[in-house]
C-alpha positions in Angstrom: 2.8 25.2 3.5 5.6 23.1 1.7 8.1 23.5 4.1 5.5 21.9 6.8 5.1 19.1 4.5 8.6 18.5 4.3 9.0 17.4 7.4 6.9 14.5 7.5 9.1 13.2 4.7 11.7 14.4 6.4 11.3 12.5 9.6 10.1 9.4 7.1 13.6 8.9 5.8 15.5 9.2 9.2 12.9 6.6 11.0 14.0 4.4 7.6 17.7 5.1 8.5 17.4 4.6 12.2 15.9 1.0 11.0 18.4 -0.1 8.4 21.2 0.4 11.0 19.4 -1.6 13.7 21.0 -4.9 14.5 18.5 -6.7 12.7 18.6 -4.1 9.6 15.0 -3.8 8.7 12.7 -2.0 6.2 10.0 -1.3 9.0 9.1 1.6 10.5 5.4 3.3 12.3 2.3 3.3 10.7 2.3 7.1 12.2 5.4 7.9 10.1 4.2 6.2 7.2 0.7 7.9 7.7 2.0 11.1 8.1 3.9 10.8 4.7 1.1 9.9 2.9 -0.5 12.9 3.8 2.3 15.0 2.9 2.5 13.6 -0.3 -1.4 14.2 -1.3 -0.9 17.9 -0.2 2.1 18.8 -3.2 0.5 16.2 -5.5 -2.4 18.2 -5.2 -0.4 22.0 -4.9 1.4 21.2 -8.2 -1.8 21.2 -10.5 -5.1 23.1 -10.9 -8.0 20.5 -11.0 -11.4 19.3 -9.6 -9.9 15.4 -9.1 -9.4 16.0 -4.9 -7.4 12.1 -5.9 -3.7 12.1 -5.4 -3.5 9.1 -7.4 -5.6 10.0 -10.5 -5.1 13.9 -10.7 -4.1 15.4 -13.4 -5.3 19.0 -14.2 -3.4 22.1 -15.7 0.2 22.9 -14.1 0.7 25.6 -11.8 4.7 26.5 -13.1 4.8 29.2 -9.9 3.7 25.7 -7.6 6.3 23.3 -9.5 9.0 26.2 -8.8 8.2 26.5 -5.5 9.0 22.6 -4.9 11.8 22.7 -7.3 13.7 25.6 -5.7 12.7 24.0 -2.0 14.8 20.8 -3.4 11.5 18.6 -3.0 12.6 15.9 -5.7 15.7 15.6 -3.4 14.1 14.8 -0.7 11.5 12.5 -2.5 13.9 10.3 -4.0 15.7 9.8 -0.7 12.4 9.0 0.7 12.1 6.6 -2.2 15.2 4.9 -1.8 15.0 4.6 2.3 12.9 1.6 2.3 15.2 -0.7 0.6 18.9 0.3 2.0 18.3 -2.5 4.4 17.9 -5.3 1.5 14.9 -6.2 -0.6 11.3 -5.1 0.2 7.9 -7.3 -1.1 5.3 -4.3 -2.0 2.7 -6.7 -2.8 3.0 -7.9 0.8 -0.1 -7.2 2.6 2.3 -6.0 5.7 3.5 -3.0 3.1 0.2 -1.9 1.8 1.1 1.8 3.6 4.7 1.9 2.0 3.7 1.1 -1.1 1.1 3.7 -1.1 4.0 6.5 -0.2 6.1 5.3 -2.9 3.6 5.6 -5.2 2.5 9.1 -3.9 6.2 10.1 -4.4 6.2 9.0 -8.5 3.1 10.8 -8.5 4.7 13.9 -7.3 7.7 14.2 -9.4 5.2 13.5 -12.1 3.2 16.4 -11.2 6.7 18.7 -10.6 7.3 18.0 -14.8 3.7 18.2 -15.9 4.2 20.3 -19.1 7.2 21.5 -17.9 10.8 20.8 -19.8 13.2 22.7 -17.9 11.7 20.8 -14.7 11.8 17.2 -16.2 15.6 18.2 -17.3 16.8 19.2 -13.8 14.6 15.7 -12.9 16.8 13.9 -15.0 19.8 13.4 -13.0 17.6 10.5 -11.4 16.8 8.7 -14.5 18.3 5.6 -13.6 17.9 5.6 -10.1 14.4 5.5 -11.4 15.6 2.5 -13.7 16.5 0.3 -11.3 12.6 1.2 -9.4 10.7 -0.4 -12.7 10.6 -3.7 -11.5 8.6 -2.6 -8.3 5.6 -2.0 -10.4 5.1 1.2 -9.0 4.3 4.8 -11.3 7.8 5.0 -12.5 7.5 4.5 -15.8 4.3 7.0 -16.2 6.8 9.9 -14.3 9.5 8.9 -16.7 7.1 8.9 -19.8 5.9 12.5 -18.6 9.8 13.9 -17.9 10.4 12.4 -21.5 7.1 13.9 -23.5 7.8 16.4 -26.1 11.0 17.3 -24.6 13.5 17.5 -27.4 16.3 18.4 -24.8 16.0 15.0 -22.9 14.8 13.2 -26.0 18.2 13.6 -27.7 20.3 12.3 -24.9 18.1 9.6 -24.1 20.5 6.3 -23.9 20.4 3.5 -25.6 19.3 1.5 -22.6 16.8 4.2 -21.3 14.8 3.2 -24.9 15.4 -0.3 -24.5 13.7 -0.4 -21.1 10.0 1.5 -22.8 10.4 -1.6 -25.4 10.5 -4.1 -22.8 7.7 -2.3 -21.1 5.6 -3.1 -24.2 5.5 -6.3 -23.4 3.7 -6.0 -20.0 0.9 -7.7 -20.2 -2.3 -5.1 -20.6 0.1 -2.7 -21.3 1.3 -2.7 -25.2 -1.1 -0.3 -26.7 -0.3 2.6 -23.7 3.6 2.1 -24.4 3.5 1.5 -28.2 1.9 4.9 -28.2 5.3 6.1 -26.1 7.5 5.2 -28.2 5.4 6.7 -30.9 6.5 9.9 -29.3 10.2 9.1 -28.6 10.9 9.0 -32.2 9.9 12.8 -32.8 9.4 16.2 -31.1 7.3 19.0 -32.5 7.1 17.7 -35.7 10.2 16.6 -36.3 12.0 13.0 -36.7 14.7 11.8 -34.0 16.7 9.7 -36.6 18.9 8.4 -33.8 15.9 6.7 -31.6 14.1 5.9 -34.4 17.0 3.4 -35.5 17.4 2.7 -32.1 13.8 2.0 -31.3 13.5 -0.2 -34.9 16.2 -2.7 -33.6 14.9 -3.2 -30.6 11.5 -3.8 -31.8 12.2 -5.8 -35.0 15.3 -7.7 -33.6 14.5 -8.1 -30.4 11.0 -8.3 -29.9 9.2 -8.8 -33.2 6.0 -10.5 -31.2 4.9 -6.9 -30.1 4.2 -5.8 -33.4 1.6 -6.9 -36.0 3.5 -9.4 -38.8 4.9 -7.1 -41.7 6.1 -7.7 -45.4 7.8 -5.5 -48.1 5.7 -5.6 -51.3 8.2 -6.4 -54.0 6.5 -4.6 -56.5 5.3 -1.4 -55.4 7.7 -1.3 -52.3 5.2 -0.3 -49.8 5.2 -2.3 -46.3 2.1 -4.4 -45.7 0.8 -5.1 -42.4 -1.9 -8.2 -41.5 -4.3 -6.9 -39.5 -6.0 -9.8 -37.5 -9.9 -10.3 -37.8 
C-alpha cells in the first residue's frame, strides 16, 4: 500500500526536476502528475490516524504508532520534503495564483502528512526535526507549516529544550497574523512548559520577544507598587 503511493510522489519530484532544468527553468509540470500526488497524499494522511473525518485536510483522529512507523521506516518524510521543495528550485512560485490551485493543494497535503507522522508521537517529531528550518523558510507560503511544526513541538520536552532562539521568535511573529493571535498565544503558552514543568530558558526567551519586541500582542500591563502583583486592563 505505501510503497504504491510512493511512487506517485516519486515520479512528482522528477517531472519537477525535468522542469527546473528545462531551458526556460519552470515550476510547471501535468495536472496528471499533480493529480496523482494529491491522491497519494490523502491515502497516508488518512493511513496515519484512526477517524471517521474521510477529509485529508481536516482529519485528525487517534494515531496509529504501527502506521506512523511504517512511513517513518519507508523514509516517507524524505521523500515528502523533497516533493515540497521541487516546486521552487526553479525560482519563486505564486500559490495564490489561480494557475497553482493543484500545487498548492499537494503542498498542503504534504504538511498535513508529516503532521499526521508526529501526531502524539515524540520520537517521530524528533527524527522530523532535522527539517525544522527547511520548514522555516516555507512560513511565508501560508501553507500548514506552522500547524506541523506546533504539533512536532507539543509536549515534547526533547525538542522543547533545544528549540533556538529564532525557532521561538518565528511563533511570536506568527501572533501577529491577523485572525490568528488567540490560536498562537495559546502555543506559546505551551512552549514555556512540558508536563508540568517550567522551561526557564523559553520563557525568558519568549518574554523578550513579546514585551520588547512586540508589546501590541498583549493586553497593556502594570506592576502594582504596593502589593506587587501585575495588573492587566481587560477591554470592555
Amino acid at each position: 500500500f505505501v510503497r504504491h503511493h510512493l511512487r506517485g510522489l516519486r515520479e512528482l519530484c522528477r517531472a519537477f526536476e525535468t522542469a527546473a532544468a528545462s531551458p526556460m527553468g519552470s515550476a510547471s509540470v501535468s495536472e496528471e502528475a499533480l493529480a496523482a500526488a494529491v491522491g497519494s497524499l490523502s491515502k497516508l494522511v488518512l493511513f496515519c490516524t484512526a477517524s471517521d473525518d474521510p477529509n485529508p485536510l481536516t482529519r485528525g483522529g487517534t494515531p496509529l504508532p504501527v502506521h506512523q512507523r511504517v512511513l517513518l521506516d519507508l523514509g516517507v518524510h524524505h521523500l515528502v520534503v523533497e516533493a515540497l521543495k521541487a516546486p521552487f528550485s526553479a525560482g519563486p512560485v505564486c500559490l495564490e495564483d489561480p494557475a497553482h490551485t493543484s500545487l498548492r493543494l499537494a503542498c498542503e497535503l504534504g504538511y498535513r502528512l508529516l503532521r499526521q507522522m508526529v501526531r502524539g508521537s515524540g520520537s517521530s517529531a524528533v527524527v522530523l526535526s532535522g527539517y525544522i528550518p527547511f520548514m522555516q523558510s516555507q512560513l511565508p507560503l501560508g501553507l500548514s507549516v506552522a500547524d506541523t511544526m506546533m504539533e512536532m513541538f507539543k509536549d515534547n520536552r526533547a525538542l522543547l529544550e533545544q528549540m533556538s532562539e529564532e525557532v521561538l521568535g518565528c511563533f511570536v511573529q506568527l501572533c501577529g497574523l491577523k485572525g490568528q493571535q488567540a490560536r498562537y498565544l495559546n502555543f506559546l503558552c505551551e512552549l514555556c512548559a512540558c508536563g508540568g514543568a517550567s522551561l526557564p530558558r523559553n520563557q525568558n526567551i519568549l518574554c523578550a520577544r513579546l514585551l520588547q519586541r512586540r508589546p501590541e500582542l498583549l493586553l497593556p500591563m502594570k506592576l502594582c507598587p504596593r502589593t506587587g502583583e501585575v495588573l492587566v486592563q481587560v477591554p470592555v
